[in-house]
MARZAKE-84664 format. One line per 8 residues: their letters; for each residue x, y, z of C-alpha. Coordinates in nm, 3 decimals. Layout:
! residues N
a = X:Y:Z  ...
END
This chain:
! residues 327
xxxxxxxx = 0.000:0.000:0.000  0.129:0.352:-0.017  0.292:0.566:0.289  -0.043:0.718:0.351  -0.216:0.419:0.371  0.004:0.239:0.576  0.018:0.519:0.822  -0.353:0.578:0.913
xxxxxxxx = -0.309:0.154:0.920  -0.075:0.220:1.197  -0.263:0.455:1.400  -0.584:0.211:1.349  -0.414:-0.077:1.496  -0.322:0.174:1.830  -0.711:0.219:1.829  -0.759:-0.132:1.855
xxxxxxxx = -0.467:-0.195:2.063  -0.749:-0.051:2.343  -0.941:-0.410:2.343  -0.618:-0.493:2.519  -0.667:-0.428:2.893  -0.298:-0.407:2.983  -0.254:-0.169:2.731  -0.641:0.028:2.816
xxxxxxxx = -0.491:0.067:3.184  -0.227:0.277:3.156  -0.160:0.601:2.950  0.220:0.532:2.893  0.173:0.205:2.746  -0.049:0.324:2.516  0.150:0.619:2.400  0.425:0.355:2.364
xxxxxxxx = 0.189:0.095:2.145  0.075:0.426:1.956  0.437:0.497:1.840  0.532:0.106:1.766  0.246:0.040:1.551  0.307:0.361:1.355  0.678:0.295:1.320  0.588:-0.077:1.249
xxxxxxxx = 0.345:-0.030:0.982  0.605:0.186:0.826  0.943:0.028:0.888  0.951:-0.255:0.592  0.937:0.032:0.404  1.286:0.166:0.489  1.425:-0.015:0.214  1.341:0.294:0.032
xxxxxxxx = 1.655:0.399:0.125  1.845:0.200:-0.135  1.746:0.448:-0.383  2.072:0.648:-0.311  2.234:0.336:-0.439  2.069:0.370:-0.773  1.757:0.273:-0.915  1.878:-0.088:-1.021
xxxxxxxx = 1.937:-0.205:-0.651  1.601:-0.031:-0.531  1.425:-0.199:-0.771  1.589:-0.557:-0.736  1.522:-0.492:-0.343  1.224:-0.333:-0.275  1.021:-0.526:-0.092  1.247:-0.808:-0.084
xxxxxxxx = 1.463:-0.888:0.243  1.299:-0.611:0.454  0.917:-0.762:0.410  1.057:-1.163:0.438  0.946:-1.370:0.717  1.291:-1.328:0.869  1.219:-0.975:0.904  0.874:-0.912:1.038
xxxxxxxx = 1.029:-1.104:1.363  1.370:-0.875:1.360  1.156:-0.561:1.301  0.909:-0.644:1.568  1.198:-0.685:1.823  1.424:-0.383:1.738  1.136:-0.163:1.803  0.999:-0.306:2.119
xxxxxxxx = 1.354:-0.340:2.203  1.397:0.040:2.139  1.041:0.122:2.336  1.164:-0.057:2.608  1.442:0.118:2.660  1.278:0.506:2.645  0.968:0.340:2.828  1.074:0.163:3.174
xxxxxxxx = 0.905:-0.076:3.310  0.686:-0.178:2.973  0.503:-0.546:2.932  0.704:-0.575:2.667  0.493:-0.902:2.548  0.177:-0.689:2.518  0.382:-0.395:2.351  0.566:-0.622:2.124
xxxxxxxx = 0.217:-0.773:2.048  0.093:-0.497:1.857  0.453:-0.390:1.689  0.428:-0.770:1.542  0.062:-0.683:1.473  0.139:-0.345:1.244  0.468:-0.525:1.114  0.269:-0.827:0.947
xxxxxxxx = -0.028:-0.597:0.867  0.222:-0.432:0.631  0.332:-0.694:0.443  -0.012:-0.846:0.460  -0.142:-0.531:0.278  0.128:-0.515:0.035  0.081:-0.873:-0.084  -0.291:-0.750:-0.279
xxxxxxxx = -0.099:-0.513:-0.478  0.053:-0.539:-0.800  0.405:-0.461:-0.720  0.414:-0.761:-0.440  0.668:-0.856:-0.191  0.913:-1.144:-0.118  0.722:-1.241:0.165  0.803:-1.583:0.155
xxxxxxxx = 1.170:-1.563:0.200  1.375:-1.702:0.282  1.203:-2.049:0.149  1.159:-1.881:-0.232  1.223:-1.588:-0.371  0.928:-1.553:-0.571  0.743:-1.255:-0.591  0.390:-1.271:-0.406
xxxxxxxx = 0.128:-1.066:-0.624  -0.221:-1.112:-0.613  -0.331:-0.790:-0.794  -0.632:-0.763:-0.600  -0.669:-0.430:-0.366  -0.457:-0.081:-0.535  -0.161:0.055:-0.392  -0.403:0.346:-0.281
xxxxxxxx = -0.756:0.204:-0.211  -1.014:0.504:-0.112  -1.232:0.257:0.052  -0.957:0.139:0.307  -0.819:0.475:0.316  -1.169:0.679:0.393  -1.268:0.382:0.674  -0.993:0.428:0.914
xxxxxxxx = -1.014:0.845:0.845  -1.335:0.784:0.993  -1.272:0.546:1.280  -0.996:0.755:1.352  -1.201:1.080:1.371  -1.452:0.901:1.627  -1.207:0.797:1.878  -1.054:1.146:1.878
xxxxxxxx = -1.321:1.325:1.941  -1.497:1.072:2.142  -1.779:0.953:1.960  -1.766:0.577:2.062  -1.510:0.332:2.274  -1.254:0.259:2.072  -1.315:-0.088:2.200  -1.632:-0.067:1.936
xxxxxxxx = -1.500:0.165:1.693  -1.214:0.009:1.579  -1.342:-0.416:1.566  -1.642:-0.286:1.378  -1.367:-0.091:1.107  -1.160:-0.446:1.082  -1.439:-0.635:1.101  -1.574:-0.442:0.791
xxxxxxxx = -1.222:-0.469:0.612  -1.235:-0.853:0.679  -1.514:-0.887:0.474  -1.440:-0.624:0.204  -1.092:-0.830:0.129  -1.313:-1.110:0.114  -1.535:-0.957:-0.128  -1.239:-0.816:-0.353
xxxxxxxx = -1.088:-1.153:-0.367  -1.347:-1.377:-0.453  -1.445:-1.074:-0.706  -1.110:-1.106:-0.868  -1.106:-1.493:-0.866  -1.455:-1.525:-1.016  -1.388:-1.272:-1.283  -1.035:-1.412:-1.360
xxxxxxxx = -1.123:-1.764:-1.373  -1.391:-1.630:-1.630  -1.186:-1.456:-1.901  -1.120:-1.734:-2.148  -1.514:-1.738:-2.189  -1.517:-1.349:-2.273  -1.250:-1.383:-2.518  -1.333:-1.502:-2.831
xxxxxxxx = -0.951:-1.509:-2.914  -0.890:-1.800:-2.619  -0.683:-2.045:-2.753  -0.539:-2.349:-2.537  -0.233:-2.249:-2.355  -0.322:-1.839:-2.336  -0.262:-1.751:-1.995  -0.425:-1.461:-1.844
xxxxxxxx = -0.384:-1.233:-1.532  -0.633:-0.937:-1.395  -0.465:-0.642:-1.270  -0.665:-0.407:-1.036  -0.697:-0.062:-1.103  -0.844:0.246:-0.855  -1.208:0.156:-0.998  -1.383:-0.112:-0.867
xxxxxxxx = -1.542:-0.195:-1.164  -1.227:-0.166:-1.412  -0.979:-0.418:-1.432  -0.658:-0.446:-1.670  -0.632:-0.770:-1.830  -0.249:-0.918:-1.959  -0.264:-1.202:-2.156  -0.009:-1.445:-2.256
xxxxxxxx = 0.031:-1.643:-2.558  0.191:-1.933:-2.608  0.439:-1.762:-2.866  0.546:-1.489:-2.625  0.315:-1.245:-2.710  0.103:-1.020:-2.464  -0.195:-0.894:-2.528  -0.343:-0.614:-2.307
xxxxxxxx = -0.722:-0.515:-2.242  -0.959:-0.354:-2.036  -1.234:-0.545:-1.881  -1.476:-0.262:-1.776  -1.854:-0.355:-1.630  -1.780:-0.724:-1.709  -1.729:-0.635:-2.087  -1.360:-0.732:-2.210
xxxxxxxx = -1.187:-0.516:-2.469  -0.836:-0.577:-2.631  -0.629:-0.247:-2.645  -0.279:-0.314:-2.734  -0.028:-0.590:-2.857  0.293:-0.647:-2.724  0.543:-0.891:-2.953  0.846:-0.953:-2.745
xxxxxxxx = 1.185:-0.892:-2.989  1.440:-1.206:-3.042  1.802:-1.016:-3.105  2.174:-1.066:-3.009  2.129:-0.746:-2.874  1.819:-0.845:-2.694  2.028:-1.174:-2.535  2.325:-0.946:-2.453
xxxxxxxx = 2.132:-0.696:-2.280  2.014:-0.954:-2.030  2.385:-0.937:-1.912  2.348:-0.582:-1.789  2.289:-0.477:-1.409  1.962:-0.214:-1.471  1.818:-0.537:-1.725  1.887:-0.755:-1.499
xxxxxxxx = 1.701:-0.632:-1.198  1.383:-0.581:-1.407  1.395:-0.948:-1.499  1.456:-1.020:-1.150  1.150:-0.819:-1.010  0.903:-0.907:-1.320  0.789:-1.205:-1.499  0.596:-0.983:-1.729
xxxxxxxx = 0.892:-0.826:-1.902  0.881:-0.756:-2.263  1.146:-0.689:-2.513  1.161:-0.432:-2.778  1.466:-0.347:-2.998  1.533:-0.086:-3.222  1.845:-0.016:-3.424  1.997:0.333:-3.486
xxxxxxxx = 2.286:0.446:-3.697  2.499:0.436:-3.381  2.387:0.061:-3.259  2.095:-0.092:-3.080  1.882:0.065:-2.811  1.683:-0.204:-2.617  1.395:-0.135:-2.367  1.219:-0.381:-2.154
xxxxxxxx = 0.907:-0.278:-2.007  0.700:-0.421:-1.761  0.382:-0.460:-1.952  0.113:-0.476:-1.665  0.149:-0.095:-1.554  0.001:0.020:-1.903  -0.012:0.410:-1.867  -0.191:0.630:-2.183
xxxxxxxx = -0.058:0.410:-2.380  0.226:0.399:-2.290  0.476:0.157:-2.061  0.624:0.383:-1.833  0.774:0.070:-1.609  1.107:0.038:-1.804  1.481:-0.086:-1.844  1.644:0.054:-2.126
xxxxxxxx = 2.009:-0.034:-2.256  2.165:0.153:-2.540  2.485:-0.029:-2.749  2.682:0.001:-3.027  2.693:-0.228:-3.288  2.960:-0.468:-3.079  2.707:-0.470:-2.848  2.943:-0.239:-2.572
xxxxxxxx = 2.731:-0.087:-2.358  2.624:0.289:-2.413  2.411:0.413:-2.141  2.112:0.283:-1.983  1.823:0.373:-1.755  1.571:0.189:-1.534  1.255:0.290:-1.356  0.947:0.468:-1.412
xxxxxxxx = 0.967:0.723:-1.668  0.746:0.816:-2.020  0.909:0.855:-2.364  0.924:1.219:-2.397  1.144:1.209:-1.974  1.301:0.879:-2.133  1.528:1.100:-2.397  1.688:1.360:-2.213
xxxxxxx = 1.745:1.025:-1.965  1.946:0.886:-2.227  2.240:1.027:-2.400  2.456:0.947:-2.665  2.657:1.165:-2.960  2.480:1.018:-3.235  2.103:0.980:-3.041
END
């Protein structure tokens, strides 16, 4: 989910920290529960910070280590660890409790998305997307602005406030997941295209009733659509390019971490007076058009490395990006 999300998630889980009657008793436990489950529904996040190191090892990493099951039990620690020592005299099981509670409730979140984690680490590596709730859902958003409004200003317990607002959630995952299996499991029948061995994937979007569609044929080629209202509609074809220069970019760091993040990376090659320039996009985040999710290598004709660029960027950005004499 994004930081906003995530951080009225944190202060949410405080709220319902208060069914807790260790931490209902006394004031400086909950101030202390109120700060770990903010800084725990935030801290997986801190991998953010390998963006100094470049795009390419933000990219390959995001997500990854910091939101494995190794991690949700060395985050929950270091901040209880770190409460315990401003707070004396904490029940550091209760407090530590909740941190877990906000810590897993990240990655929980983050596993509905498109982008995914490594949550399953250190046993695979694959990466977990079920492309079921947005990054930014208004629904989940708007809920806990409201439940958080009514505790501060009194309006109900927080004991009632804040079950009824997860309780709701529950089911509304519930609903958004069997509303994504049903229609998934349904799109060979809408396409009259469906040939044995397409594969096909929904991708959520910010409106409930508009889904992206990827679909992928046995010959390499995607296909993307729009399945609005039920109704499915092809938009765009996507014919992945075959090309020494294609094979030798897959050598280079900024390709390589694309292929490592995305199994729904496509190829496309073009060749210029000065050599080759190959871009890889990741073909689910469709944008006007456009494929803004890229990896982009430019070579000569002896396939030596020119310049290259990955991350989110459109085609007009993309150019002043990337430089060469003769480009």
């Amino acid at each position: 989910m994004d930081t906003g999300t995530h951080l009225v998630i944190g202060l949410g889980l405080a709220g319902l920290a208060q069914i807790d009657p260790v931490v209902a008793a006394d004031g400086v436990v909950t101030t202390a529960v109120l700060i770990g489950t903010l800084i725990g529904s935030q801290i997986p996040d801190s991998d953010g910070l390998l963006r100094f190191k470049g795009n390419a090892i933000y990219i390959r990493n995001h997500r990854g280590r910091s939101h494995s099951l190794p991690a949700l039990l060395l985050w929950t620690l270091l901040i209880t660890g770190m409460l315990g020592v401003v707070f004396q005299g904490l029940p550091l099981l209760h407090v530590g409790l909740w941190v877990g509670i906000a810590v897993c409730f990240h990655v929980f979140t983050d596993l509905f998305n498109t982008y995914g984690t490594q949550a399953l680490r250190p046993f695979s590596q694959k990466w977990v997307s079920w492309n079921i709730i947005h990054i930014f859902d208004p629904f989940i958003f708007i809920c806990h602005l409201i439940a958080i409004f009514a505790w501060s200003f009194n309006l109900a317990s927080p004991t009632l406030i804040f079950p009824a607002l997860y309780a709701v959630l529950a089911v509304y995952y519930v609903w958004r997941s069997l509303d994504h299996f049903i229609l998934e499991r349904g799109l060979p029948g809408k396409d009259p295209s469906y040939k044995p061995g397409d594969k096909y994937n929904l991708i959520v979007t910010i409106n409930y009733y508009v889904w992206n569609v990827v679909k992928h044929k046995e010959d390499g080629t995607y296909v993307l659509g729009e399945m609005r209202n039920g109704v499915l509609k092809w938009v765009d074809e996507v014919k992945c390019a075959s090309h020494p220069a294609v094979e030798a970019s897959k050598s280079h760091e900024n390709i390589k971490s694309l292929l490592y993040f995305s199994s729904y990376a496509c190829a496309e090659m073009k060749e210029h007076s000065w050599g080759y320039e190959v871009r890889w996009a990741d073909v689910r985040y469709r944008h006007r058009k456009q494929y803004p999710f890229v990896a982009v290598l430019l070579m000569d004709h002896n396939l030596n490395p020119l310049d290259s660029y990955i991350g989110w960027v459109s085609d007009s950005r993309l150019e002043k990006k990337l430089r060469v004499d003769t480009y």
